[in-house]
Rosetta silent file (secondary structure, phi, psi, omega in degrees, C-alpha in Angstrom):
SEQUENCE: XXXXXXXXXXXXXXXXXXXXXXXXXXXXXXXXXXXXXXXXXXXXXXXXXXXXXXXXXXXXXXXXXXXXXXXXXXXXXXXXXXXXXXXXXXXXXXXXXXXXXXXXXXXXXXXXXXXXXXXXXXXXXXXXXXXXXXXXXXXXXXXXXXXXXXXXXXXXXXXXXXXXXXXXXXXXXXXXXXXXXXXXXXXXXXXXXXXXXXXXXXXXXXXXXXXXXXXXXXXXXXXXXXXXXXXXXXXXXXXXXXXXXXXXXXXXXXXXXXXXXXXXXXXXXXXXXXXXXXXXXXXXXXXXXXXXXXXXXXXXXXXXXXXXX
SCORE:     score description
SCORE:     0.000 S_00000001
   1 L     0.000  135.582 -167.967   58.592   48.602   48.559 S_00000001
   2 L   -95.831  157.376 -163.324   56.941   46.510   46.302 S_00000001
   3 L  -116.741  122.744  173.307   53.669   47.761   44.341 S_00000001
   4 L   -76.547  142.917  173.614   50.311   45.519   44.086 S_00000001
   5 L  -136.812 -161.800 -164.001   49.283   44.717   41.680 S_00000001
   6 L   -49.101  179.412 -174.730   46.108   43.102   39.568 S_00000001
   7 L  -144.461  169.141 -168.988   46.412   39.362   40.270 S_00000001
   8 L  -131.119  170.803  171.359   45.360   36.485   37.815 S_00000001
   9 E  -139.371  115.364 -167.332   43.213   33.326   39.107 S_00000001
  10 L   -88.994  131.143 -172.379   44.215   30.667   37.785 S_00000001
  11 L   -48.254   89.540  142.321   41.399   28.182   36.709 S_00000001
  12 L    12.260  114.231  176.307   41.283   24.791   37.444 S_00000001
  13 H   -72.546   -4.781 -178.512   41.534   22.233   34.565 S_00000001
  14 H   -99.954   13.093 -171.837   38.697   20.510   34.970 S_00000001
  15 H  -110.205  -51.494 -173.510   36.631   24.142   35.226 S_00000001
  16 H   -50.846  -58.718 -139.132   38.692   25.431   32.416 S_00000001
  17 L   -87.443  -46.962 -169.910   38.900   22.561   29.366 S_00000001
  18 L   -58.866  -44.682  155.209   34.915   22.556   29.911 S_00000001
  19 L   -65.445   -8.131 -174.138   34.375   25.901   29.686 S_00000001
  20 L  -106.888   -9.648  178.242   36.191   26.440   26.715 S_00000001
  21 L   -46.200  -28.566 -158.414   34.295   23.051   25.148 S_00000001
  22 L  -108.261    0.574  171.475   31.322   25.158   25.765 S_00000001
  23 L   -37.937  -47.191 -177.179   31.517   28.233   23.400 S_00000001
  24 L   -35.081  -45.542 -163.390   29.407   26.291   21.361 S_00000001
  25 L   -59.692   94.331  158.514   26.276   27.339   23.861 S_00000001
  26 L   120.057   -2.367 -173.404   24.524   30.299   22.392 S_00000001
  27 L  -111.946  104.741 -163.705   26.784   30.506   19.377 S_00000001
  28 H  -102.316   23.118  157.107   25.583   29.094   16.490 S_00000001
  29 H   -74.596  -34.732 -161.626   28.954   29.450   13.839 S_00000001
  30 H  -109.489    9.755  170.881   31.108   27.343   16.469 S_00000001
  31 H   -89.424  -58.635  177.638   27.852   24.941   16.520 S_00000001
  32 H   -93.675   20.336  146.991   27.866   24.628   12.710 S_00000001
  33 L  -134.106   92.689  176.563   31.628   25.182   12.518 S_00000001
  34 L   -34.703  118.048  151.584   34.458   23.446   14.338 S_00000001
  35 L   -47.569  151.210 -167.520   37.408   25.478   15.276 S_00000001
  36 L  -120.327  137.758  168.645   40.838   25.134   14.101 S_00000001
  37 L   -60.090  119.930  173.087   44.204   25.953   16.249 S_00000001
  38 L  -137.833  174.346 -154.866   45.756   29.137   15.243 S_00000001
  39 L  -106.250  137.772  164.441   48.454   31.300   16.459 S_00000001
  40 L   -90.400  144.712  177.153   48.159   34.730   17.774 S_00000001
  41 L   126.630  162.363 -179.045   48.427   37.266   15.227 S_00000001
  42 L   -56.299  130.802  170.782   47.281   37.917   11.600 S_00000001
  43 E  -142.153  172.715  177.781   47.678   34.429    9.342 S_00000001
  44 E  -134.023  150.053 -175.409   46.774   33.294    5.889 S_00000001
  45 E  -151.988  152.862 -161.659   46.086   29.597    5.058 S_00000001
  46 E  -149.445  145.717  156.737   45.897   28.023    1.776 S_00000001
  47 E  -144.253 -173.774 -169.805   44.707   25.402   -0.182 S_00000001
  48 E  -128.321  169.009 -155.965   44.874   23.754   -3.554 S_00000001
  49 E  -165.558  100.651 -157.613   43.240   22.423   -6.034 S_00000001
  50 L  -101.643  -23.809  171.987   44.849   20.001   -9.073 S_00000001
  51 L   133.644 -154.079  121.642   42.324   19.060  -10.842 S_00000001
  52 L   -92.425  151.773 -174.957   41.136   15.820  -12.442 S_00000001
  53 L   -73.653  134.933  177.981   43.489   12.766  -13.104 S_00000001
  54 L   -50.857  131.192  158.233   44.443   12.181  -16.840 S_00000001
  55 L  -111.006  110.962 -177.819   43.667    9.568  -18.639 S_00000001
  56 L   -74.083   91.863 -164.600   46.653    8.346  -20.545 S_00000001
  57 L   -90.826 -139.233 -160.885   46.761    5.843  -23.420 S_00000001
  58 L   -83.001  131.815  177.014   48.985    2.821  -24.385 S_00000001
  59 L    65.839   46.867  170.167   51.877    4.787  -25.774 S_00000001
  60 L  -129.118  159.286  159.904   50.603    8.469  -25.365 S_00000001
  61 L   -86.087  158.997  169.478   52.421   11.256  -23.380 S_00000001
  62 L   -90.880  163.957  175.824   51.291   12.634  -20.273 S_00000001
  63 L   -76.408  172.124 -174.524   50.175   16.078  -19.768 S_00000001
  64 L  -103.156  146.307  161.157   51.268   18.669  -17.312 S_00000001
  65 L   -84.191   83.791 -168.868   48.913   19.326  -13.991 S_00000001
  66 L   -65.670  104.440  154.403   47.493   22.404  -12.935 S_00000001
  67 L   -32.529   82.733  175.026   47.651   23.871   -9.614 S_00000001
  68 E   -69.432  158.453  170.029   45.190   26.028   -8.439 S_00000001
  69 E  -151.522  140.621 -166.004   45.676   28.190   -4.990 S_00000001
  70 E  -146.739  111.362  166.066   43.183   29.704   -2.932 S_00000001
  71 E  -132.883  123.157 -174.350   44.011   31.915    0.383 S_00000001
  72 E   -79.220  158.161  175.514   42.362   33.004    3.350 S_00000001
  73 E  -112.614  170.317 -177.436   43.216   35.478    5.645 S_00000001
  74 E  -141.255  125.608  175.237   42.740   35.940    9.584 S_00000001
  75 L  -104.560  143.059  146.521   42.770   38.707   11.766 S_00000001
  76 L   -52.357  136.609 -175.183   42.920   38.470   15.660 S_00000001
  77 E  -143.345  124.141  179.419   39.475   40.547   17.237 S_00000001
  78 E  -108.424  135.646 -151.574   39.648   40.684   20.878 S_00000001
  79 E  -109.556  158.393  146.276   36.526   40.177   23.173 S_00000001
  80 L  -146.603 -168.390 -165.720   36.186   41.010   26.649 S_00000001
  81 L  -160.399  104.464 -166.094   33.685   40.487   29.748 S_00000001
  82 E  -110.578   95.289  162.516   33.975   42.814   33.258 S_00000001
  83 E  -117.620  133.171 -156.420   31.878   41.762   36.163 S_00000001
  84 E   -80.943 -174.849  177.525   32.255   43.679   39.167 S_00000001
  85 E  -179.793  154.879 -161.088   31.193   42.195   42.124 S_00000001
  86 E   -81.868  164.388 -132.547   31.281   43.435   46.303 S_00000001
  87 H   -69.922  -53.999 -121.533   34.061   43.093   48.160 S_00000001
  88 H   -81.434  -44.055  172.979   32.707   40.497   50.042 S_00000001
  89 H   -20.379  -63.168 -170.356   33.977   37.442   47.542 S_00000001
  90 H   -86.664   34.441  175.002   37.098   37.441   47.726 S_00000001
  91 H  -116.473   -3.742  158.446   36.720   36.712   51.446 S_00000001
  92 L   -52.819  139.510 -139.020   35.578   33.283   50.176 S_00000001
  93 L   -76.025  159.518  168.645   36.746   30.728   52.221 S_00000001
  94 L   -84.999   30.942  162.261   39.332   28.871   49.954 S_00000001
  95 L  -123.598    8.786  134.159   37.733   25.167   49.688 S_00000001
  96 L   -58.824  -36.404 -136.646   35.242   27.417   48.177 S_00000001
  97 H   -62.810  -43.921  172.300   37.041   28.831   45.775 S_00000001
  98 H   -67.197  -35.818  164.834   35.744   26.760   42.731 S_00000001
  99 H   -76.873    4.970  171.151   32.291   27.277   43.324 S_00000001
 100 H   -88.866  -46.749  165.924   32.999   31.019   43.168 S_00000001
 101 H   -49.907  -53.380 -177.796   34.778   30.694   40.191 S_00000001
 102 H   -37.580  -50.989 -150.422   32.199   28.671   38.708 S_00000001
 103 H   -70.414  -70.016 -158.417   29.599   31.468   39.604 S_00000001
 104 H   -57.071  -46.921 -167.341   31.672   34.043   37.731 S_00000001
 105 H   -64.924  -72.112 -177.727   32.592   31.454   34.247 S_00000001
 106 H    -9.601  -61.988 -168.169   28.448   31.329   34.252 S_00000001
 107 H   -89.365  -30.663 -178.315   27.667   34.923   33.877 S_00000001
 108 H   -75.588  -40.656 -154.845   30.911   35.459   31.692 S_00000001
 109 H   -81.320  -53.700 -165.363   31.133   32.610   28.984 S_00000001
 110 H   -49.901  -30.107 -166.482   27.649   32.863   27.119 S_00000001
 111 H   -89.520  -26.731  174.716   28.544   36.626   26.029 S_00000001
 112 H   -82.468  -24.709  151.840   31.851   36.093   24.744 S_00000001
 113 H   -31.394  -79.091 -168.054   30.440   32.704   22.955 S_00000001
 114 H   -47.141  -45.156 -177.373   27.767   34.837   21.454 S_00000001
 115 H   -49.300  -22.963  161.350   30.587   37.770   20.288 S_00000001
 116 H   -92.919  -21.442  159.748   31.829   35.506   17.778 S_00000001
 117 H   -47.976  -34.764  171.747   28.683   35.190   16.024 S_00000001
 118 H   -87.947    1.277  144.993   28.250   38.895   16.061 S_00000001
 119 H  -107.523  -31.223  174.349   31.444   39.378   14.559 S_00000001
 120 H   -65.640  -15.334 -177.353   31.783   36.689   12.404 S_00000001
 121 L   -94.440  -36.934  169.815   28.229   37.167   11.083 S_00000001
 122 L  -122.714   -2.170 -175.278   27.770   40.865   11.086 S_00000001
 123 L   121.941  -38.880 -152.564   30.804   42.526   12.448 S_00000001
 124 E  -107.872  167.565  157.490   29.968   44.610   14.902 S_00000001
 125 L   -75.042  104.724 -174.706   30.598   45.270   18.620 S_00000001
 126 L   -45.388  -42.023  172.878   28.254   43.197   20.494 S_00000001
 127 L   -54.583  -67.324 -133.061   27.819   46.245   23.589 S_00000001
 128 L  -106.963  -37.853  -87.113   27.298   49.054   20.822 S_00000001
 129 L   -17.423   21.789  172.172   26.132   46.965   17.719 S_00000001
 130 L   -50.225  150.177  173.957   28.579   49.532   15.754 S_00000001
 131 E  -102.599  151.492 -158.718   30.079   47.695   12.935 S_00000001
 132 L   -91.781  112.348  173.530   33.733   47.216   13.453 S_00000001
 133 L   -32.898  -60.385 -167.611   35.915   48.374   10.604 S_00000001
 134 L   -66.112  -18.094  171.445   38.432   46.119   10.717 S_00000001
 135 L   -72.562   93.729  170.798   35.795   42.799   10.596 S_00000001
 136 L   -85.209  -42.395  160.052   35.934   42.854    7.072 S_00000001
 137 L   -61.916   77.525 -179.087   35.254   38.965    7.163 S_00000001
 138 L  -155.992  151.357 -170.078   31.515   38.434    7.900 S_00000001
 139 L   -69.849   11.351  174.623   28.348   36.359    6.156 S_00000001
 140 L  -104.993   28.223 -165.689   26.517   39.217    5.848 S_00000001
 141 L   -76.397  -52.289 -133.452   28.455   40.738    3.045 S_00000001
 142 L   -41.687  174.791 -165.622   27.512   37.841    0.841 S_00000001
 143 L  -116.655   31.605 -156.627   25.640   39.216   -2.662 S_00000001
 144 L  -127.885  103.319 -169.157   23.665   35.911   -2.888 S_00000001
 145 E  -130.942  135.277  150.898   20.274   37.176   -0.812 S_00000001
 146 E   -95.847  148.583 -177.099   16.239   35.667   -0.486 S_00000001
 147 E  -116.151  127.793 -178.224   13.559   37.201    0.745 S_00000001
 148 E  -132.581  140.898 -159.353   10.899   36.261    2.979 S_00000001
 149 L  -126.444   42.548  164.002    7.912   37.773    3.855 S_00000001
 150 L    66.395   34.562 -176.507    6.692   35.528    6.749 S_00000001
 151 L   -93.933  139.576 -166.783    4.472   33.409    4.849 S_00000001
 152 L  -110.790    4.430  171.835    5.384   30.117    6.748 S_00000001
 153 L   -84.280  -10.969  172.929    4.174   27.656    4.209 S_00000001
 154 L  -110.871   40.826 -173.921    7.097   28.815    2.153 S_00000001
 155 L   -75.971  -37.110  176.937    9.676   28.428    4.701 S_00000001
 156 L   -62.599  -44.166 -177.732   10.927   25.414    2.014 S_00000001
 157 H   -65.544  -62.278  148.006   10.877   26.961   -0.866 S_00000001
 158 H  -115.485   54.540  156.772   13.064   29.500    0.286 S_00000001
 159 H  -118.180   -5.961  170.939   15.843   27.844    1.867 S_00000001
 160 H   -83.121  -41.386 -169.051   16.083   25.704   -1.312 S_00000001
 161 H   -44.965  -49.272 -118.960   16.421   29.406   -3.513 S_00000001
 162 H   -91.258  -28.287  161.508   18.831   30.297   -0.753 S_00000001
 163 H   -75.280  -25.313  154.233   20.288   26.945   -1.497 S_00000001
 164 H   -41.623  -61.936 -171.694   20.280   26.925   -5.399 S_00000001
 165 H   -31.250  -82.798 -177.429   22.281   30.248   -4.873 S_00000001
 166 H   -29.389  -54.116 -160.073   25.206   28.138   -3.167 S_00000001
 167 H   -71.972  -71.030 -154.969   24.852   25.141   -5.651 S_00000001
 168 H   -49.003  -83.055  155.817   24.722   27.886   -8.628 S_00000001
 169 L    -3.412  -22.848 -170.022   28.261   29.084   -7.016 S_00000001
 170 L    60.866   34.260  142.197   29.739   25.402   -7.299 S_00000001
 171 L   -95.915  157.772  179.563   29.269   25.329   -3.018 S_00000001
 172 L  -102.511  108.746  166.325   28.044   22.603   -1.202 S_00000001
 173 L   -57.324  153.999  155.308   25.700   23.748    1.410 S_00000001
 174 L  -143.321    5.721  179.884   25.908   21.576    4.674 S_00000001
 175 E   178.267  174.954 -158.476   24.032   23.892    7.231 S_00000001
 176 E  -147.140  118.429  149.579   21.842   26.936    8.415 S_00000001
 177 E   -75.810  137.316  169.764   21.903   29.691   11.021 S_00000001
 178 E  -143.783  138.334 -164.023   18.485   30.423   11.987 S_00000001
 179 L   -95.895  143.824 -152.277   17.485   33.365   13.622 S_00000001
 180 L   -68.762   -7.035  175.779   14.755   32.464   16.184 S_00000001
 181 L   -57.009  -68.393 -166.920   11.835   34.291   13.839 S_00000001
 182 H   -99.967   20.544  150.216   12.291   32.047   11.345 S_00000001
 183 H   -81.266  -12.463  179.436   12.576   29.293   13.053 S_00000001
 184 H   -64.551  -50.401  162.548    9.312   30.052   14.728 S_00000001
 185 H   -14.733  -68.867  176.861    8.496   29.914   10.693 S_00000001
 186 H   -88.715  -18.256  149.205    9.475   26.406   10.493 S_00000001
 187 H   -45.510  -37.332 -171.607    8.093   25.149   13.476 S_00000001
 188 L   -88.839    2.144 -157.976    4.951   26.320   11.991 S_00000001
 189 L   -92.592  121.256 -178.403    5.417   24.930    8.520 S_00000001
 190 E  -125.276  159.367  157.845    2.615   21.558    8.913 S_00000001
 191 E   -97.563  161.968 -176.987    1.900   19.237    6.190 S_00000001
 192 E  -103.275  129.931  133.432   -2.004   19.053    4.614 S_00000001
 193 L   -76.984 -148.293 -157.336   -3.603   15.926    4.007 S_00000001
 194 L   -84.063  -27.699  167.402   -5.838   14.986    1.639 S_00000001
 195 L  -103.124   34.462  155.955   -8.674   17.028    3.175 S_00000001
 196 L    87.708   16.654 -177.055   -6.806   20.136    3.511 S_00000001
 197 L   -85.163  149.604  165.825   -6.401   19.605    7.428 S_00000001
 198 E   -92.330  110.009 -156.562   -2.961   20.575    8.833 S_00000001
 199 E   -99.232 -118.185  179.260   -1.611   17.590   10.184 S_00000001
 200 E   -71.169  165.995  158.155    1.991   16.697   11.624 S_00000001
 201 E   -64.472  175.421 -160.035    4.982   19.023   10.986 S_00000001
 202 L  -108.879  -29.754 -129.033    6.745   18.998    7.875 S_00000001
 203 L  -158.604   72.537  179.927   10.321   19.682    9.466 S_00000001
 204 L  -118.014   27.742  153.492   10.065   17.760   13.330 S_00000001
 205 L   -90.014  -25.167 -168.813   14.013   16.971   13.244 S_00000001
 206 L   -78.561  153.150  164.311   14.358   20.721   13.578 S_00000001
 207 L  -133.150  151.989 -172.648   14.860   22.261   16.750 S_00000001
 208 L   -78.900   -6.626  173.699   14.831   25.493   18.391 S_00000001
 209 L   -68.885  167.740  168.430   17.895   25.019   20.473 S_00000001
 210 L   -86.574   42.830  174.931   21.322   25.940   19.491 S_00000001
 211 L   -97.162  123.988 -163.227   22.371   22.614   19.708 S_00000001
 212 L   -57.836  129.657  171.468   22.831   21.368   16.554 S_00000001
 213 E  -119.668 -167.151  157.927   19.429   19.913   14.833 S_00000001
 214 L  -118.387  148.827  175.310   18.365   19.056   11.194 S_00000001
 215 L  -139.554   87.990  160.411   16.272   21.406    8.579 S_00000001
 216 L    54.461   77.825 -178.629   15.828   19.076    5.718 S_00000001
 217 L   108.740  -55.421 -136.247   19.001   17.713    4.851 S_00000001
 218 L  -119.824   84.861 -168.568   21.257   20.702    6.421 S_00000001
 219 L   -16.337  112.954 -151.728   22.575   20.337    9.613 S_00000001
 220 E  -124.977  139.882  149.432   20.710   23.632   11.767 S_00000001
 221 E  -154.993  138.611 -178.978   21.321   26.246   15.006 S_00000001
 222 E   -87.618  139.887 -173.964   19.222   28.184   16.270 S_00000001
 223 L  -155.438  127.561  161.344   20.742   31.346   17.528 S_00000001
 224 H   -38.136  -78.152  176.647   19.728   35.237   18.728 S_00000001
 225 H   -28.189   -5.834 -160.512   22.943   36.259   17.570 S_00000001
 226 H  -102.682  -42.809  173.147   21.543   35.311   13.648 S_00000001
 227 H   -73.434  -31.591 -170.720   19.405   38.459   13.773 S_00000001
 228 L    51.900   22.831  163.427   21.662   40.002   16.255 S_00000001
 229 L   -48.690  131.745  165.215   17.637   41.681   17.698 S_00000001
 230 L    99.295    0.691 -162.076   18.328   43.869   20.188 S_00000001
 231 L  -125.856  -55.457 -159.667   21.923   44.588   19.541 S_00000001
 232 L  -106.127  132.310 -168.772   22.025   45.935   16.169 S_00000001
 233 L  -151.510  121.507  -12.703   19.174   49.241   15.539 S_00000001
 234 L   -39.327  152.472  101.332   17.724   49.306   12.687 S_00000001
 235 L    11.965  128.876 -159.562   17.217   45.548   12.629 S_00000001
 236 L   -97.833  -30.325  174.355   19.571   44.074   10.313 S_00000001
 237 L   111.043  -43.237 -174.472   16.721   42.092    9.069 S_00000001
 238 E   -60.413  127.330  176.359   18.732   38.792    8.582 S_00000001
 239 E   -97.559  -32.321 -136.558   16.734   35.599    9.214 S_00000001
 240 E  -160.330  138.339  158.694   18.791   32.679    8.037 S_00000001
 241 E  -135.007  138.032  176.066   22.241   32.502    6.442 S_00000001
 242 E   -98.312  136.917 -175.686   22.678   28.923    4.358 S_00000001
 243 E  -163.933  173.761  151.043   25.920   27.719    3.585 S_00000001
 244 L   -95.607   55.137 -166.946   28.979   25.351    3.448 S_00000001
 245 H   -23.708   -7.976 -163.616   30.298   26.453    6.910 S_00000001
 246 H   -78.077   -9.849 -163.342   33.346   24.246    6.862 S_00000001
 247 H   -95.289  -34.406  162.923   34.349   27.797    4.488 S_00000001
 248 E   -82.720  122.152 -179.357   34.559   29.473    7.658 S_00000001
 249 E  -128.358  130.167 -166.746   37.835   28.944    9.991 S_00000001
 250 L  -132.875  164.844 -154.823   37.660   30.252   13.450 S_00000001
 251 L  -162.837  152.589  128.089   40.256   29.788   16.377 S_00000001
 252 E   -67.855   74.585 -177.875   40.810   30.782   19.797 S_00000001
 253 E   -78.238  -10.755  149.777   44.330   32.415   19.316 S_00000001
 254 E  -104.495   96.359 -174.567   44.434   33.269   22.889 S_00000001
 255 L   -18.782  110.531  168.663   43.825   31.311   26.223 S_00000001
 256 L   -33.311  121.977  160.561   40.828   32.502   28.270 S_00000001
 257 L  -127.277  147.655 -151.616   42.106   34.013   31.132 S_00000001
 258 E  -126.358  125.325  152.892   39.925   35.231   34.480 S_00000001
 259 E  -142.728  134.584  168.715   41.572   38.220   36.318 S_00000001
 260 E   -69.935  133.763 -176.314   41.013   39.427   39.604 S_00000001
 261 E  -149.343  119.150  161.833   41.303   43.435   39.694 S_00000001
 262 L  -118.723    0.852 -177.782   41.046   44.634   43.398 S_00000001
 263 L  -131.935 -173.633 -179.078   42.426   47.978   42.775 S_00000001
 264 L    71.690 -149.412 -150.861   41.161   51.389   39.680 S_00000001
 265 L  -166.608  106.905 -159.125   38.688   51.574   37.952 S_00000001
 266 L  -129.012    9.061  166.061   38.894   49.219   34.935 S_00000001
 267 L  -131.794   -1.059 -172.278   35.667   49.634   33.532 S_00000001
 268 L   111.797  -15.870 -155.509   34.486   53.431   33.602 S_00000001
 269 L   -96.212  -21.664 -174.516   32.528   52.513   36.929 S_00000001
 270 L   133.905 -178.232 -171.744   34.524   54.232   39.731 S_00000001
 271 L  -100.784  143.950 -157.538   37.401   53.337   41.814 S_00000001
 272 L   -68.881  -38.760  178.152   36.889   49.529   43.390 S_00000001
 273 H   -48.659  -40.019 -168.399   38.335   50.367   46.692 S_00000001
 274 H   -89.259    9.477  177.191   35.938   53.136   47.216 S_00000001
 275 H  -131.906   32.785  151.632   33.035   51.477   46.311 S_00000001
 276 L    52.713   48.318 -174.154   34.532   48.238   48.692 S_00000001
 277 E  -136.825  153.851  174.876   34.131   46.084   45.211 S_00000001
 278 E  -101.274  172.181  133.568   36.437   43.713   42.859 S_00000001
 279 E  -131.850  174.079 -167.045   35.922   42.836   39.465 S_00000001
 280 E  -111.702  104.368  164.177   36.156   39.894   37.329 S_00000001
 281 E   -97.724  109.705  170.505   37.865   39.795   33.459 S_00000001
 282 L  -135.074  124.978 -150.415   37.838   37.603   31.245 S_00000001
 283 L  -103.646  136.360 -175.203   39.162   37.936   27.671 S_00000001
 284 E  -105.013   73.530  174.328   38.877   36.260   24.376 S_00000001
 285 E   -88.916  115.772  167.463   40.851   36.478   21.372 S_00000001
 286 E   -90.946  132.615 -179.577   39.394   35.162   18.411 S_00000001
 287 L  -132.365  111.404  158.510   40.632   34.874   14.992 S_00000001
 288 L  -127.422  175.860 -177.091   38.461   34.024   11.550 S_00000001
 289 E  -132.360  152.595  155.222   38.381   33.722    7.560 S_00000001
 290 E  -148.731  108.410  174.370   35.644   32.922    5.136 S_00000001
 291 L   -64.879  115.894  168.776   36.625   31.468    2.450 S_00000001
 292 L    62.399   96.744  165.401   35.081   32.654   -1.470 S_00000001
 293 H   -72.701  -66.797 -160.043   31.700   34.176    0.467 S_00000001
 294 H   -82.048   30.823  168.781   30.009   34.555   -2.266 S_00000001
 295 H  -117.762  -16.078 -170.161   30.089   31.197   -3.720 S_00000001
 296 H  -105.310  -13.336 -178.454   29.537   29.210   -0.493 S_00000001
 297 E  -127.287  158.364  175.908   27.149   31.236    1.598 S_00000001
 298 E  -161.121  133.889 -178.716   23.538   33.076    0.963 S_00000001
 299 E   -93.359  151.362  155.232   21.381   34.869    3.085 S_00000001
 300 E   -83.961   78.160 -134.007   17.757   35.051    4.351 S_00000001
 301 E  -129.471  128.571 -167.475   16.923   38.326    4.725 S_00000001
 302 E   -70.374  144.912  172.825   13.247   39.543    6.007 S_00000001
 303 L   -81.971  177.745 -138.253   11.297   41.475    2.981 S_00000001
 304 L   -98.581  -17.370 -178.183   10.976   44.893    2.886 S_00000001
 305 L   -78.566  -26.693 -148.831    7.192   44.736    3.213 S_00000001
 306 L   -65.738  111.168  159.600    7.241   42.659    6.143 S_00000001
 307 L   -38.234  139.893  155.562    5.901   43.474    9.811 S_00000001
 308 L   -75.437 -174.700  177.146    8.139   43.435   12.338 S_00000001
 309 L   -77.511    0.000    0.000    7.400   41.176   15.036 S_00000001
């Protein structure tokens, strides 16, 4: 007699490729940093660095070239997302089937999008905001930190420290997570004319979506996940982290997959039969590095004096 068991649903490709296209949406590390294909499992990746070219003259020897080598590591961190759901679904007629599906990738994709910002940026378990030992790899380590104490006429002045830092480091900044505080900051940031009136804004390329904008030069997303509010208690405090993000390499080392569970109790909630309910999983594995933090990234960090919101 054969034994049932869980069942997988397999996804459509034109529901699938889009959905995974869309990670970007609430996350703003895969906003300012494209993913790379990796392999499941722990990796290291390396590059080099030769130098400058010689200049040799008529009748001189040449010189030998040095090689430099610089390597990141990767871990796999696996996310997942359980929504139960009554019975009653999976009695959807099957030329339905995709808008049911649909229903489910909706409520599922923004939280494991957001889970790599809250590990790559701080660490932790997005349900618990515990920090995760093994994320070892995250921007809030860096030692290169500004302080801001909500004065919003200095929202420039310090993202240029926070940008010095980086320069100071030999990094190239190219972009900014902004946590939605201090972006309220730079919304609010106006220029004065000549009679001291507060005219247009000083920054009106920026935007509060996560969608990628500009904040003076440095490519910007706005993101929840930059503060991590509500997730991590105490308040981590973090407004802003400035950087070269292209120093961060992040991957999908595992295919999303959606599984149907019609029988247990797979989350802690009770058993599904006896509460006439399925649920819906779907799992993430993610894998990142960041390379030499503390020459390429610096943080924005709320001062110590500071109101909370």
């Amino acid at each position: 007699m054969s034994v049932l068991k869980t069942g997988d649903l397999k996804l459509p490709t034109q529901v699938f490729e889009p959905w995974v296209k869309r990670i970007h949406d609430g996350s703003a590390i895969s906003t300012l940093s494209g993913s790379v294909p990796m392999k499941f499992g722990k990796g290291e990746a390396f590059s080099f660095d030769i130098g400058e070219a010689e200049y040799v003259g008529e009748g001189q020897q040449k010189g030998a070239s040095d090689v430099t080598k610089t390597s990141q590591t990767y871990e796999p961190f696996k996310f997942h997302k359980t929504v139960r759901w009554t019975e009653e679904v999976q009695w959807a007629d099957e030329d339905h089937q995709l808008g049911v599906v649909q229903e489910i990738l909706n409520l599922i994709q923004p939280a494991l999008s957001r889970a790599l910002d809250f590990g790559v940026i701080h660490g932790v378990n997005p349900v618990s905001g515990q920090t995760v030992a093994a994320m070892t790899q995250k921007l809030v380590n860096t030692k290169n930190t500004v302080e801001f104490d909500a004065d919003a006429s200095m929202v420039g002045d310090v993202v240029d420290e926070a940008t010095a830092l980086v320069l100071d480091g030999s990094g190239v900044p190219d972009g900014i997570a902004v946590d939605p505080a201090f972006a309220a900051a730079i919304s609010r940031t106006r220029l004065v004319d000549a009679n001291g009136n507060r005219a247009q804004k000083m920054y009106p390329e920026f935007s509060f979506r996560n969608s990628a904008s500009q904040f003076d030069g440095l490519s910007a997303a706005t993101a929840r996940t930059v503060g991590a509010g509500g997730v991590i208690d105490p308040a981590s405090g973090l407004l802003s982290v400035v950087g070269d993000f292209s120093a961060v390499r992040w991957g999908i080392q595992k295919s999303i997959g959606l599984e149907v569970i019609k029988y247990g109790d797979p989350d802690g909630q009770g058993d599904l039969k006896r509460n006439n309910e399925i649920a819906f999983r779907a799992e993430v594995v993610y894998g990142w590095g960041i390379a030499e933090l503390n020459r390429n990234f610096a943080k924005i960090i709320k001062a110590a004096d500071t109101p909370e919101d």
